[in-house]
Phi, psi and omega in degrees: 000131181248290176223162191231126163233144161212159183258133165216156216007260206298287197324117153238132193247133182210158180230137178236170177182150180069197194273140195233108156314164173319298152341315181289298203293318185290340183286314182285353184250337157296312190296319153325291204279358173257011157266333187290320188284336171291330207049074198224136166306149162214168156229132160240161198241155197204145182249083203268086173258332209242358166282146209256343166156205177225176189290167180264337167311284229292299175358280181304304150335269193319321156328292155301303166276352124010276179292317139337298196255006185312321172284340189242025166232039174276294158343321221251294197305111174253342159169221173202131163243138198189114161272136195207100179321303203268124206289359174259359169273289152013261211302326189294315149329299177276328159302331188254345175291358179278330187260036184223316191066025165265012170200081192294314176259109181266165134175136180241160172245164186255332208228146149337302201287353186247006189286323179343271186321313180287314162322303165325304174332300200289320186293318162276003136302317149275061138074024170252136192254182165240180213251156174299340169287005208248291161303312129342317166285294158323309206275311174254043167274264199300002158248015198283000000 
């Protein structure tokens, strides 16, 4: 298993391991591009604790589409929460989307068990709540 995404209303969730490819990465860009045809806000929330990194193809994926869809999933787009072990990717992350502002809502974890609560956060700084199916989801995405 390389990466698992499932959507569920706001949410797209996804836990990854090992080195994860174009192929991985299109299942989380599938997952995107089928809240932008919805027009449904999403947040995704992703658990890399176990990711060892990504292919330079899958990069290079991730990039193109990023700029592909930036405009019309600015409205859409509610961030990325991301569990990440090493407090230097972490710290790398955040530096750079706070000095690039391309990816104003960043937010990193140190542990699985804590993307719930930011997630929660993040949704209520927009004035949004999530669904009880939403919440049920979430709580057994960060205990599974």
């Amino acid at each position: 298993m390389a990466i698992v995404v499932t959507r569920s209303g706001s949410l797209v969730l996804a836990h990854g391991e090992g080195m994860l490819d174009t192929a991985d990465v299109a299942k989380l860009t599938g997952a995107i591009d089928a809240r932008l045809a919805e027009q449904r806000p999403f947040l995704v929330v992703g658990d890399a604790l176990a990711v060892q990194g990504l292919t330079a193809p899958a990069r290079r994926f991730l990039g193109e589409h990023r700029q592909a869809k930036m405009r019309s999933a600015l409205h859409l787009d509610l961030g990325l929460v991301v569990a990440v072990r090493s407090p230097i990717v972490r710290g790398a992350m955040t530096a750079i989307s706070w000095l690039s502002g391309a990816f104003a809502d960043l937010r990193t974890a140190e542990r699985r068990t804590e993307l719930g609560a930011i997630a929660r956060e993040m949704h209520r700084s927009r004035s949004l709540s999530l669904s009880a199916t939403d919440e049920a989801a979430l709580d057994a995405f960060v205990n599974d």
